[in-house]
N, C-alpha and C positions, 0 to 999 in steps of 0.2 A: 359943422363944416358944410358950405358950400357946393353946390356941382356936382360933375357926373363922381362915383369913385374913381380911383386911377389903382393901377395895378402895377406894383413894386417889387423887384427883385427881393428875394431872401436867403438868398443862397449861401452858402459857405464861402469864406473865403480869407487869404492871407497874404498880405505884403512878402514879395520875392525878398528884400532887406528889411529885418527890424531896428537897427542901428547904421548908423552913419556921422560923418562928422560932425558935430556939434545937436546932432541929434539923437532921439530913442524912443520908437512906437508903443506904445500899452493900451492893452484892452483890447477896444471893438478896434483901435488904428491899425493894430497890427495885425490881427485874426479875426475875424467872426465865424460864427455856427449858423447853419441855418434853427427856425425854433422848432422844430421837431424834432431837434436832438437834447434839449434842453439844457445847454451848456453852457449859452450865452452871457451869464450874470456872473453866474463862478468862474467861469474861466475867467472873463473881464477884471475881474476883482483878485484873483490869484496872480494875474499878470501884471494887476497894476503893481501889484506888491511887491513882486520882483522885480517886478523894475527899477522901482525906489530902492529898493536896495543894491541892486546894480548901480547903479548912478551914487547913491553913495560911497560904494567901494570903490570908484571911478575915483568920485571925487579924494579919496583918501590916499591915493595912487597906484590901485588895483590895477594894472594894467589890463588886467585880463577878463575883467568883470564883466564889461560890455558885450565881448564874444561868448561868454557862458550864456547870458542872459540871453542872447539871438539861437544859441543851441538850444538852451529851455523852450524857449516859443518854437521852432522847429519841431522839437521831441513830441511837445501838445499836439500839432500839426499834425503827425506824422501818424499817431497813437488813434486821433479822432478819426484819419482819412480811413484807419484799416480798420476802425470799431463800426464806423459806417457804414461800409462794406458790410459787414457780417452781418451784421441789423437788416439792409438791404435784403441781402440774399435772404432769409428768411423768406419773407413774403413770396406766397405763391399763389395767392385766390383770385391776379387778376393779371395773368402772361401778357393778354395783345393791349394793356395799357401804357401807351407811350409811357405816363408818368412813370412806372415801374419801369420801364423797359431801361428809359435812362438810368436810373438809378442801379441798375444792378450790371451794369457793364464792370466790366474786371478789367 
């Protein structure tokens, strides 16, 4: 590659909706991890899975499938934001590091 490096977000993050009409997020679309959580792959690949199954059961006339399936990605969500957390707080060898400092805010 070409030029100066460039500097990229890699933060965590998650779509406010995973589903919607005629649509449904999977994988990195719907949630990403930052990589030093190392969860990127599997979860991507767990989510894709569910999904397609959701959507199947959609299509079979599950009514309900699609909203499970936006709870499961939530749940993921919800499970990584507080595992993170913990992880964070641990670290203590470097208090007046911005980088730290963000990270361990409650």
């Amino acid at each position: 590659m070409e030029g100066e490096p460039r500097i990229a977000s890699a933060t965590s993050s998650r779509l406010s909706s995973v589903v919607g009409p005629a649509w449904l997020a999977a994988g990195d679309a719907a949630l990403s991890f930052d990589p030093l959580s190392s969860q990127g792959i599997d979860t991507a690949l767990s989510c894709g899975l569910a999904a397609a199954r959701a959507i199947d059961a959609h299509l079979r006339g599950d009514d309900s499938s699609l909203h499970r399936y936006a709870e499961g990605v939530t749940k993921i969500w919800t499970d990584f934001v507080v595992d993170r957390a913990r992880y964070y707080a641990v670290e203590r060898r470097w208090p007046q590091s911005a980088f730290w400092q963000r990270r361990q805010i409650h």
